[in-house]
Backbone as CSV, one residue per row, in Angstrom:
resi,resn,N_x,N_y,N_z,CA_x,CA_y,CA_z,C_x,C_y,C_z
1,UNK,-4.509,-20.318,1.716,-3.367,-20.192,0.818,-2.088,-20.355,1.625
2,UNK,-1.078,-21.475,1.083,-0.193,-21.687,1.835,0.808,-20.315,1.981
3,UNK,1.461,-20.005,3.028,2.561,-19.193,3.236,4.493,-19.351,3.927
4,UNK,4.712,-19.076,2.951,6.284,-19.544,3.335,7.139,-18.721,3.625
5,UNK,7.631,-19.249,4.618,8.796,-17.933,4.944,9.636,-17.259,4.246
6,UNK,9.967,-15.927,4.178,10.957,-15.121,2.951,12.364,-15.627,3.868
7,UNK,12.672,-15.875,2.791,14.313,-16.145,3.217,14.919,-16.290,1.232
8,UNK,14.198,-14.984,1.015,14.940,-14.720,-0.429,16.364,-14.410,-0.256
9,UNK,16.585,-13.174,0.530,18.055,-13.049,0.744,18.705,-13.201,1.986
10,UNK,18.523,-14.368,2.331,19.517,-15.061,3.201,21.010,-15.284,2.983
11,UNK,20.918,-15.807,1.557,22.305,-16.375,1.524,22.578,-15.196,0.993
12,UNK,24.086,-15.037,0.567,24.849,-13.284,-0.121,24.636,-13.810,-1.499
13,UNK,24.852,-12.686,-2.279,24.009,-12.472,-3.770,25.472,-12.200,-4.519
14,UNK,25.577,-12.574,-5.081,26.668,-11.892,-5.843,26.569,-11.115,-6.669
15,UNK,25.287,-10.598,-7.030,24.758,-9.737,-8.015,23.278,-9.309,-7.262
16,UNK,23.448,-8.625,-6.506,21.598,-8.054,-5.931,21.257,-7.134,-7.110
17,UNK,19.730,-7.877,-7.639,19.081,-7.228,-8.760,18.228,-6.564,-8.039
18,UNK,17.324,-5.548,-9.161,16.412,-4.593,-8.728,15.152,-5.611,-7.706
19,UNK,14.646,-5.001,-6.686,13.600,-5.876,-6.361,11.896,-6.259,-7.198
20,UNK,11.601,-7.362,-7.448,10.616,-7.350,-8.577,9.208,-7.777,-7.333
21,UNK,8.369,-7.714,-7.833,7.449,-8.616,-7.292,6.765,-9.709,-8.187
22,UNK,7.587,-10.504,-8.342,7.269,-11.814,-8.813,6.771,-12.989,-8.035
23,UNK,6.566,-14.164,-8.634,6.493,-15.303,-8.372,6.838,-15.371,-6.985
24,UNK,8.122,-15.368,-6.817,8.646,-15.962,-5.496,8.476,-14.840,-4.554
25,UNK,8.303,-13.487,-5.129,7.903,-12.662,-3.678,6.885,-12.764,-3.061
26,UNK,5.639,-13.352,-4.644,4.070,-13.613,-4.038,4.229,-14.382,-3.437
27,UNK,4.866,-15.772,-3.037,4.961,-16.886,-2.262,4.855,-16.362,-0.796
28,UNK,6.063,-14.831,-0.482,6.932,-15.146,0.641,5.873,-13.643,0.985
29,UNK,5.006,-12.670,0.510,4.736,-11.702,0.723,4.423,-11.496,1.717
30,UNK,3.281,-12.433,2.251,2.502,-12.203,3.258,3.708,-12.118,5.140
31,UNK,4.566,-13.145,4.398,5.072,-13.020,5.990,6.914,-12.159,5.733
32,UNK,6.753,-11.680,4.779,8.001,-10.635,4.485,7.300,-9.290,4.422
33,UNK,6.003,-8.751,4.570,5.306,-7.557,4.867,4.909,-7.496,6.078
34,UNK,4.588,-8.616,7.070,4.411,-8.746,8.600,5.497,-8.318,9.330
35,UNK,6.524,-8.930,8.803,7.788,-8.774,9.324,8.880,-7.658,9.114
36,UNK,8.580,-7.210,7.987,9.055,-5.962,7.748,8.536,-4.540,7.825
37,UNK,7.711,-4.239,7.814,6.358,-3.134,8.220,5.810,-2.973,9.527
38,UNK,6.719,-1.741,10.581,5.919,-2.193,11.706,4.417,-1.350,11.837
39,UNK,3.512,-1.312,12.187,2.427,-1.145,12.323,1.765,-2.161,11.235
40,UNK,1.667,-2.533,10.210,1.179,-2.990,9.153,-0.205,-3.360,9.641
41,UNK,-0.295,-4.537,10.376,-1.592,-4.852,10.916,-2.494,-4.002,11.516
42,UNK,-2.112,-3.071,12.530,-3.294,-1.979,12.457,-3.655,-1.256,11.523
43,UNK,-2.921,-0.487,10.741,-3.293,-0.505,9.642,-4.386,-0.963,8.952
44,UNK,-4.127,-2.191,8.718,-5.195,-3.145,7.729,-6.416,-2.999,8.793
45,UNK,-6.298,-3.204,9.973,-7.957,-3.379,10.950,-8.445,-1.760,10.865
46,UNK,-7.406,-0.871,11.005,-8.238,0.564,10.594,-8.434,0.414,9.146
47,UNK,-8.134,0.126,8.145,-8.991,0.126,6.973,-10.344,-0.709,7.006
48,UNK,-10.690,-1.539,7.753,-12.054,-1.953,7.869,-12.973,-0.691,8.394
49,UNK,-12.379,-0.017,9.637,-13.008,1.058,10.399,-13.043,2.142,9.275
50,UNK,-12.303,2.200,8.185,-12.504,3.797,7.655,-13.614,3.104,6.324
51,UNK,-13.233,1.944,5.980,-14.461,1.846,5.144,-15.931,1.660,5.610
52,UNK,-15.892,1.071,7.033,-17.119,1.465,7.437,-18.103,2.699,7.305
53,UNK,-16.982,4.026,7.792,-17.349,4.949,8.045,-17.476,5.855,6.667
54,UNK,-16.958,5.281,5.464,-16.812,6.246,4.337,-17.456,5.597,3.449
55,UNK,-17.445,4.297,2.794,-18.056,3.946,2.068,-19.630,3.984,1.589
56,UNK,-19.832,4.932,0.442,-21.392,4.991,0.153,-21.859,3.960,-0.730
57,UNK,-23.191,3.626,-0.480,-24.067,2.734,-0.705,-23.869,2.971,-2.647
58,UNK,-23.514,1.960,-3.812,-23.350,1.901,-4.805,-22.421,2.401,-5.610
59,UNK,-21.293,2.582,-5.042,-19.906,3.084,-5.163,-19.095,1.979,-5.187
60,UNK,-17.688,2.517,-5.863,-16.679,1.561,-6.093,-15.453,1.560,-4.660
61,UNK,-15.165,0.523,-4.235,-13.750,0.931,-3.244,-12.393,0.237,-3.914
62,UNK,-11.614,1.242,-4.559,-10.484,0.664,-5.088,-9.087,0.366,-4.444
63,UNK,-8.403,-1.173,-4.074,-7.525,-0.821,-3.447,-6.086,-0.879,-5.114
64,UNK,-5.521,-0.027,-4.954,-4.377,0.149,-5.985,-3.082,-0.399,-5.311
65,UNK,-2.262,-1.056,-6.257,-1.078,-1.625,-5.508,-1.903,-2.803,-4.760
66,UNK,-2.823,-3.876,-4.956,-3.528,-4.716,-3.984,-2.588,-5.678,-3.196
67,UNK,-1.362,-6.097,-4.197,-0.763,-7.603,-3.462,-1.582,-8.607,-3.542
68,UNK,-1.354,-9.585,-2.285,-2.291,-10.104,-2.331,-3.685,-10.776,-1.375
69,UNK,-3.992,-8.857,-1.670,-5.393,-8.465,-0.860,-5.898,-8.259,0.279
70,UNK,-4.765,-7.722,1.449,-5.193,-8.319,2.388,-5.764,-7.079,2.837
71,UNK,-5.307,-6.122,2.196,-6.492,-4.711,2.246,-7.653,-4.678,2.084
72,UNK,-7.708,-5.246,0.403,-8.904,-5.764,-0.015,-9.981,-6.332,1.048
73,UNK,-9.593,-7.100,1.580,-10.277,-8.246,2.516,-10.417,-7.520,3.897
74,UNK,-9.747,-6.174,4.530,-10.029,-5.566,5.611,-11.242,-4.622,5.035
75,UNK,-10.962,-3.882,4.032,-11.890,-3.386,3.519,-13.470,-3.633,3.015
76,UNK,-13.478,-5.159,2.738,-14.825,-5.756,2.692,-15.226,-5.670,3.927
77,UNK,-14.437,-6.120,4.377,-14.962,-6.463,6.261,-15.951,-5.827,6.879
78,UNK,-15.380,-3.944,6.564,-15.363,-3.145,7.366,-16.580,-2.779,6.223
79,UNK,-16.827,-2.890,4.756,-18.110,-1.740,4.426,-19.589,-2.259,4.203
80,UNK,-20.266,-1.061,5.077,-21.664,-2.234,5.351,-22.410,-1.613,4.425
81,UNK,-22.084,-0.629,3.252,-23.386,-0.065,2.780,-23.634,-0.916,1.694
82,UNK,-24.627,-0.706,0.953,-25.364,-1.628,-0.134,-24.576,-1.225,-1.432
83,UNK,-24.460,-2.203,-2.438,-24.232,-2.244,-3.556,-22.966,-1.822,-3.750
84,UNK,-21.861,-1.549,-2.916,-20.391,-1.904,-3.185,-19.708,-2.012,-3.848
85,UNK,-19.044,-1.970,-4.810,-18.213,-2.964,-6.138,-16.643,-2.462,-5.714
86,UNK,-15.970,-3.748,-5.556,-14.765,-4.019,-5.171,-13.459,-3.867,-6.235
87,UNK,-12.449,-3.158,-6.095,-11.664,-2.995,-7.270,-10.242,-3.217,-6.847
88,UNK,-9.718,-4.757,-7.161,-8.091,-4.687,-6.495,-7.183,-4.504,-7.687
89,UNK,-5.833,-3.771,-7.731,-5.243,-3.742,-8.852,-4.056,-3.920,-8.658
90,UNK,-3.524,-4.710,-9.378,-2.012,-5.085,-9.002,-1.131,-5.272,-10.435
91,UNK,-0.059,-4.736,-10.442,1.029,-4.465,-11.818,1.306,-6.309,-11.969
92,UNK,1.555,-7.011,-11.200,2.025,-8.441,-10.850,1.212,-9.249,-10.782
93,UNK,1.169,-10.106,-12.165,0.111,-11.084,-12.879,0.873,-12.071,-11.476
94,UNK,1.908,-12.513,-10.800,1.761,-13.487,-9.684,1.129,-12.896,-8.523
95,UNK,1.573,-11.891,-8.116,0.391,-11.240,-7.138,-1.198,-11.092,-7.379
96,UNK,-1.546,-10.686,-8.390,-3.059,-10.680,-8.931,-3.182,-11.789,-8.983
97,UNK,-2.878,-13.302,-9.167,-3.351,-14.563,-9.239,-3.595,-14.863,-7.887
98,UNK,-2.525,-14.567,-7.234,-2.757,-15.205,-5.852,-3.926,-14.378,-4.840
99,UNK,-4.145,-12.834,-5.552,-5.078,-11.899,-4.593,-6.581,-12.824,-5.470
100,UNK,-6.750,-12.943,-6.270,-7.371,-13.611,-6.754,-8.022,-15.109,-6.070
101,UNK,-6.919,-15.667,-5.598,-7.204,-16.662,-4.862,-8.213,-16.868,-3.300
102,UNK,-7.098,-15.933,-3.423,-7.626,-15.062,-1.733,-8.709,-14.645,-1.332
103,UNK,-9.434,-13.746,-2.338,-10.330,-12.811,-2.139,-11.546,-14.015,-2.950
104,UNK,-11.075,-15.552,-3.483,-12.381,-16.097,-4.558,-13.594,-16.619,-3.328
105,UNK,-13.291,-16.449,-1.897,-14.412,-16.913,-1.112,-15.023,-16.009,-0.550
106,UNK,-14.899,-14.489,-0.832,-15.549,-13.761,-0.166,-17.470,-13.502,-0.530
107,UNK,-18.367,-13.499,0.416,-19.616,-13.470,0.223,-20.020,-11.738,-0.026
108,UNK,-20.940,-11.453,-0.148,-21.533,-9.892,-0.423,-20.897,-9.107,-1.326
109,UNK,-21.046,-8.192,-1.993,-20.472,-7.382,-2.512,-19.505,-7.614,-3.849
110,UNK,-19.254,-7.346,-5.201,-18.685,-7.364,-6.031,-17.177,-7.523,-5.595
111,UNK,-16.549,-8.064,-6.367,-15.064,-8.064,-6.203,-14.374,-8.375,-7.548
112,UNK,-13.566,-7.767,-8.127,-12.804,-7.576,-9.229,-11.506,-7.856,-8.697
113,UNK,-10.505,-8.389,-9.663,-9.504,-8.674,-9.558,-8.527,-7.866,-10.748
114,UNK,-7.958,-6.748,-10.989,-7.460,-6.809,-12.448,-5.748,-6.378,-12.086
115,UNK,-5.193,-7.269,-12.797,-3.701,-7.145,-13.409,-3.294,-5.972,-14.203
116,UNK,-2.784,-4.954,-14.015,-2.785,-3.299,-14.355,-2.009,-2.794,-13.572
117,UNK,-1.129,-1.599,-14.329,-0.624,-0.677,-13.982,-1.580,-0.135,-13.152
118,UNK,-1.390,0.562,-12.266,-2.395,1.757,-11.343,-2.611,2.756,-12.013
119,UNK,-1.798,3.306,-12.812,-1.183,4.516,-13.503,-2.643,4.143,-14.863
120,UNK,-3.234,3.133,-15.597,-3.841,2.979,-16.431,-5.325,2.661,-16.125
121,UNK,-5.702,2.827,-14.783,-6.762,2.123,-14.569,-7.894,3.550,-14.324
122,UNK,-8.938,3.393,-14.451,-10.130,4.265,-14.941,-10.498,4.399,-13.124
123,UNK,-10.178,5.444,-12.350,-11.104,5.579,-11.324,-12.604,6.708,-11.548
124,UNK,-13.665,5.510,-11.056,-14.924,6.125,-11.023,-15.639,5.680,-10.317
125,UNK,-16.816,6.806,-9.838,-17.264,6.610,-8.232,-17.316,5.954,-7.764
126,UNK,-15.605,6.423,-7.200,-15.363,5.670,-5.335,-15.613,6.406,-4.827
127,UNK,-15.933,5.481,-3.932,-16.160,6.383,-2.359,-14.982,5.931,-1.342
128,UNK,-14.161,5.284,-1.351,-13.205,5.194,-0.878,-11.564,4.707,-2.235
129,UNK,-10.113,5.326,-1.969,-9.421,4.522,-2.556,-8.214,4.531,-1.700
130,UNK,-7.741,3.507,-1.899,-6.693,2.491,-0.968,-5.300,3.218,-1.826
131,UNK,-4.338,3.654,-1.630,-2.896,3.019,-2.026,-1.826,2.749,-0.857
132,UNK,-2.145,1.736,-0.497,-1.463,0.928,0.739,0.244,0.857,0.081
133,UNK,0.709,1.436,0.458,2.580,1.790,0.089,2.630,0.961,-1.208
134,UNK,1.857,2.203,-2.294,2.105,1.733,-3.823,2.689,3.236,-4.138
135,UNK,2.377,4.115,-4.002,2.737,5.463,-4.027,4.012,4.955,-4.403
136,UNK,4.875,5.115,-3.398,6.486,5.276,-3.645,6.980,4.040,-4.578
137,UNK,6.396,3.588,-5.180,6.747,2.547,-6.592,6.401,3.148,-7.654
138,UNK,5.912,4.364,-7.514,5.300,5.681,-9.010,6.280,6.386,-8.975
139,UNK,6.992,6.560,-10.298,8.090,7.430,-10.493,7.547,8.402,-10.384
140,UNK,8.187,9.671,-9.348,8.142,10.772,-8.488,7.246,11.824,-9.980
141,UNK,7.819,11.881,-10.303,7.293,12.898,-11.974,5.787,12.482,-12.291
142,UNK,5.504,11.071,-11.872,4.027,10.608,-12.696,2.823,10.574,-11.552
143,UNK,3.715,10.951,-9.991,2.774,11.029,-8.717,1.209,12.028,-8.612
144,UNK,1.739,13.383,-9.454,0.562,14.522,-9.321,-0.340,13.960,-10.342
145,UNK,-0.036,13.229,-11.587,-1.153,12.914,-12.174,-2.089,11.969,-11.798
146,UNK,-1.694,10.983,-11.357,-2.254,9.662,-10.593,-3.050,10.275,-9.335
147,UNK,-2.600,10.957,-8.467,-3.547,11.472,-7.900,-4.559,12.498,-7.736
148,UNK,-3.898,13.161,-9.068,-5.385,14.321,-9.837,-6.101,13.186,-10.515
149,UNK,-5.957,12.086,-10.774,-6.951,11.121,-11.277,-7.832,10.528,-10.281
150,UNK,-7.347,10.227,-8.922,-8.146,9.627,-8.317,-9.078,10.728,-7.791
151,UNK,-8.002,11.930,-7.301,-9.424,12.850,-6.491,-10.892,12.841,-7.676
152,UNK,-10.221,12.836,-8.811,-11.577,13.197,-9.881,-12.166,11.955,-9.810
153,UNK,-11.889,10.944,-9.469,-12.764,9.575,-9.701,-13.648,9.248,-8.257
154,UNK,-13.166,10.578,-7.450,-13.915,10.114,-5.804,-15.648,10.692,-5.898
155,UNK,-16.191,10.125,-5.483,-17.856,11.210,-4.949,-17.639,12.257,-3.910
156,UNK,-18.233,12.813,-4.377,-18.418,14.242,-2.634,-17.920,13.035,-2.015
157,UNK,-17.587,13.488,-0.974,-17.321,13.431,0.712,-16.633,11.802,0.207
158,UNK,-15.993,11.037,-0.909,-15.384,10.579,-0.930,-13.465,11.112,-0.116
159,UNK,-12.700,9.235,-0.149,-11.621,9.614,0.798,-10.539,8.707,0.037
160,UNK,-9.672,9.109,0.346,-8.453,8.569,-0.376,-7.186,8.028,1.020
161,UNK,-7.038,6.951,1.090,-6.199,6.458,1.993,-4.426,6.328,1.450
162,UNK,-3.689,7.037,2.104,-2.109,6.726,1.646,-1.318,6.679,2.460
163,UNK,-0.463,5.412,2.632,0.213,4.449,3.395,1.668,4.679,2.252
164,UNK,2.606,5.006,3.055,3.701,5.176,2.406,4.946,4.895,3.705
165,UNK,6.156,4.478,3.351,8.054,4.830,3.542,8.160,6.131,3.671
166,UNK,7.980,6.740,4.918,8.694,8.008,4.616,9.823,8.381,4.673
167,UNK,10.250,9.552,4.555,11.608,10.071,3.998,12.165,11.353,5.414
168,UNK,13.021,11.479,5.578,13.181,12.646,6.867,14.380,13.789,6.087
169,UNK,14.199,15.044,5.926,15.245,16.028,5.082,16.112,15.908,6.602
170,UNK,16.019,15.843,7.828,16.878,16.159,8.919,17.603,14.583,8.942
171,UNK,19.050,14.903,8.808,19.550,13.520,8.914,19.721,12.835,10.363
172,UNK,19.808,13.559,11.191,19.356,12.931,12.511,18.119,12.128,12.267
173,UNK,17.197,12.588,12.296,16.027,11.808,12.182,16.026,10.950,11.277
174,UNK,16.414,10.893,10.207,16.430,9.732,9.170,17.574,8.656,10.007
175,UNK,18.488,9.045,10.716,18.961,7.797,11.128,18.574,7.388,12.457
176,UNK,17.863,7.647,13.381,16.765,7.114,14.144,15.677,6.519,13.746
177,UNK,15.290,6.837,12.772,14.102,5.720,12.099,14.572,4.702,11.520
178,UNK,15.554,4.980,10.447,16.055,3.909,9.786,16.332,2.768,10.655
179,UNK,17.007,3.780,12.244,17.276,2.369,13.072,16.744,1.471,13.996
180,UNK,15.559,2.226,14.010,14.149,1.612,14.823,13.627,0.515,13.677
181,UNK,13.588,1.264,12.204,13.370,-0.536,11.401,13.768,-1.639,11.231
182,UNK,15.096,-0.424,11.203,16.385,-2.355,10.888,15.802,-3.221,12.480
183,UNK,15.548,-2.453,13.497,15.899,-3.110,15.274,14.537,-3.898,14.666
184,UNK,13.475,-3.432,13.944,12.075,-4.128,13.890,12.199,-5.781,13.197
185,UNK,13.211,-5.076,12.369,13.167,-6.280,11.342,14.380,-7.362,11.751
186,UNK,14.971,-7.327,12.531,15.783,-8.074,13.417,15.109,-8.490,14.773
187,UNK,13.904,-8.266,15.228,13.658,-8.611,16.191,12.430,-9.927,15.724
188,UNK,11.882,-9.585,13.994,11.212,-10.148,13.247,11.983,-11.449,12.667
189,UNK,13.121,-11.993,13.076,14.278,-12.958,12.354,15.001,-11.957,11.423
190,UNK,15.269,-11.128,10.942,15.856,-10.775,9.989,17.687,-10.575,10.053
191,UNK,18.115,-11.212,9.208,19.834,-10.753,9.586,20.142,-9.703,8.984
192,UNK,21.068,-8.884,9.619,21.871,-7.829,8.713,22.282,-8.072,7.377
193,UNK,22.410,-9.122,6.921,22.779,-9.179,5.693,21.226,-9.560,4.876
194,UNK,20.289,-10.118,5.332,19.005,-9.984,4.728,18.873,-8.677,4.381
195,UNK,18.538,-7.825,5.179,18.456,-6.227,5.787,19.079,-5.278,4.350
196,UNK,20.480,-5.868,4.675,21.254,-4.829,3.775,21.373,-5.246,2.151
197,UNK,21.102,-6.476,1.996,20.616,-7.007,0.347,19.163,-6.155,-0.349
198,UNK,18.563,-6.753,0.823,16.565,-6.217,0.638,16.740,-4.699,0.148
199,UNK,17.280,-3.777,1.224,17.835,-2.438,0.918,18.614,-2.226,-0.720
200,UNK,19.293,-2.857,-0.832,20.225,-2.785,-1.955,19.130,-3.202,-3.301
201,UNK,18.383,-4.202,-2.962,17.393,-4.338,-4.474,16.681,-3.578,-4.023
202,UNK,16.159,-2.510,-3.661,14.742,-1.719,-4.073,15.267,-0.167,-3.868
203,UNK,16.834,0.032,-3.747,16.915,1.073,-3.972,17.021,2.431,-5.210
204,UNK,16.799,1.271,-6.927,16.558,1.942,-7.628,14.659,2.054,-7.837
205,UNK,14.351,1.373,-6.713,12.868,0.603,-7.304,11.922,1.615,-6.866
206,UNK,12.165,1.887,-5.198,11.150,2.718,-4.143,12.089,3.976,-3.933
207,UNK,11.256,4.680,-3.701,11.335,6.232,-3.850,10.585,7.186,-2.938
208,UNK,11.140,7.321,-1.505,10.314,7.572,-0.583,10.213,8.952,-0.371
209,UNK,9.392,9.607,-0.303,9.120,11.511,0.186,8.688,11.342,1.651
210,UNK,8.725,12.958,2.070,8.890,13.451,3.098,6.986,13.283,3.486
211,UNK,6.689,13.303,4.485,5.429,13.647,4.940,4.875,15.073,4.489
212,UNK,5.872,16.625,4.640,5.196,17.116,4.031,5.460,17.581,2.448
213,UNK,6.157,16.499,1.524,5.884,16.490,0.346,4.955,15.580,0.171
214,UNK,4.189,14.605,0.663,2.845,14.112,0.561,1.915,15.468,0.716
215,UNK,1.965,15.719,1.820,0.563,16.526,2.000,0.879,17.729,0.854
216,UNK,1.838,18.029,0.623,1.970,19.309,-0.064,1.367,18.656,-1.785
217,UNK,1.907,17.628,-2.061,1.241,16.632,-3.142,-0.244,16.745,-3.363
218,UNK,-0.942,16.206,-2.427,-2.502,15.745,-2.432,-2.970,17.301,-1.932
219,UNK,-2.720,18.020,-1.697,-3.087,19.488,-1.931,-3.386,20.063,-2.948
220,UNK,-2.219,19.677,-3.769,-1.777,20.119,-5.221,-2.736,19.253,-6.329
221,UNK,-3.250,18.213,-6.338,-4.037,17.694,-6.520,-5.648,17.507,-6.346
222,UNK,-6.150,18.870,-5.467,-7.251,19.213,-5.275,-7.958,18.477,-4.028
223,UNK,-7.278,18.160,-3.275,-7.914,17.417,-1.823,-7.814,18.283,-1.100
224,UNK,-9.155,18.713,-0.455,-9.661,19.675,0.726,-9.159,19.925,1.401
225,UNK,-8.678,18.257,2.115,-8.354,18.398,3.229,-7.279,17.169,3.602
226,UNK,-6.308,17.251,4.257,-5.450,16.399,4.320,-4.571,16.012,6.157
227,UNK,-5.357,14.978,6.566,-4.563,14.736,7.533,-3.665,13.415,7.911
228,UNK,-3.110,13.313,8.652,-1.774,12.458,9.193,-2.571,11.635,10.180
229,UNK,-2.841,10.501,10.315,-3.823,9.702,11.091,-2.757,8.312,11.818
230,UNK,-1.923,7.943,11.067,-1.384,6.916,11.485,0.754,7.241,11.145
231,UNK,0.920,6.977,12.025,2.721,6.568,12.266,3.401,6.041,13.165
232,UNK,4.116,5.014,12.314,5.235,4.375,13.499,6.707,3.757,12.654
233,UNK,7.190,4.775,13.467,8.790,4.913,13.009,8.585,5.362,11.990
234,UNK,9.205,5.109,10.659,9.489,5.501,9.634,8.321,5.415,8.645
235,UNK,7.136,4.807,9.110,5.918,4.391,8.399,4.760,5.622,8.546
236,UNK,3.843,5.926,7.824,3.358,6.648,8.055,1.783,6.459,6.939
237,UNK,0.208,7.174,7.364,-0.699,7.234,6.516,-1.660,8.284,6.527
238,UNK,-1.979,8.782,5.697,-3.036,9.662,5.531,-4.258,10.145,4.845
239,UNK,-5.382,10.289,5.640,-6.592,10.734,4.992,-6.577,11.832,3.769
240,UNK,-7.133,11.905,2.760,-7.324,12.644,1.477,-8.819,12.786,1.490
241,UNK,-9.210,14.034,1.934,-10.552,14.368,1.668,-10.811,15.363,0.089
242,UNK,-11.888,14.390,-0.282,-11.928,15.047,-1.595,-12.737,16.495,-1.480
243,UNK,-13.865,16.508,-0.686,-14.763,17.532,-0.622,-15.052,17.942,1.206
């Protein structure tokens, strides 16, 4: 699948709208999430390693928020047990076409593609579920239900993966991270005025919490057990043990 460079907001906007994920973001996703996300790629190679290790034999692995798939596709990688069934879900009929695309050569294992809210979709026995930085696109109020839905849709010793933007209450620290990203995403081509547009559309859109209003979240939601496994800079992910 071809990939083209984001250079959505290059030129100045005279009107920066909310950020959508449409058409032209599916075009530019793949190398405007490389470039903007630092860790991103380990990430994705530890989601092969945790579905190895979690995924049970005739269970569902759902990634929510899919894009286009590249979770999905670490996650096949990585699960060796039998009978599998694959579940990507994405709000963005251009993103779901193109994860669609993506994921139409994979061998073994079931794979579903569906166009859906996250918020509407039926979780049932997984043994693993993905929300690779979809979280903070759920209006803050509709977060505890969505994830009292998934813990109930996990098996015993099922796991819940969450990749989120975090948030810092100490403003020192929020402006040391903030400035380790912008340095990321400038060292990635990005100009300050890319930077400060991109910022400007998704600031009614994304909605980032603190690390421990996550864990205090998926607590509240009936997960056992909750740890902090992955961070860099302002990025952050964590295990959700259901049982």
């Amino acid at each position: 699948m071809a990939e083209d460079k984001d250079e959505i907001f290059r030129e100045e906007l005279k009107n920066v709208g909310e950020f959508q994920f449409n058409a032209k973001v599916a075009h530019v996703f793949d190398d405007m999430i490389r470039r903007s996300l630092p860790g991103y790629s380990t990430i994705l190679q530890m989601l092969s390693v945790i579905a190895d290790h979690f995924a049970q034999a005739d269970t569902r692995i759902y990634d929510l928020g899919c894009s286009l798939g590249a979770a999905t596709l670490a996650l096949h990688r990585g699960a060796d047990a039998k009978g599998v069934e694959f579940i990507a879900v994405d709000a963005s009929e251009a993103m779901a076409e193109r994860c669609r695309t993506a994921l139409a050569s994979l061998n073994g294992g079931q794979v579903q593609v569906i166009c859906a809210d996250v918020r509407d979709v039926p979780i049932e026995n997984a043994s693993v579920v993905v929300l690779n930085f979809t979280l903070q696109f759920v209006p803050v109020a509709e977060r505890d239900a969505l994830l009292i839905r998934i813990r109930r849709g996990l098996r015993p010793r099922g796991v819940l993966v969450l990749s989120e933007k975090l948030a810092f209450p100490d403003a020192d620290q929020a402006e040391v991270f903030a400035a380790l990203h912008d340095g990321f995403r400038k060292q990635n081509g990005y100009s300050e005025l890319e930077i400060s547009q991109k910022r400007t559309a998704l600031e009614n859109v994304l909605f980032n919490e603190s690390e421990a209003a996550h864990i205090a979240r998926l607590k509240r939601a009936g997960f056992v057990r909750v740890e902090s496994w992955f961070r860099c800079a302002n990025f952050g992910s964590f295990l959700a043990f259901r049982t």
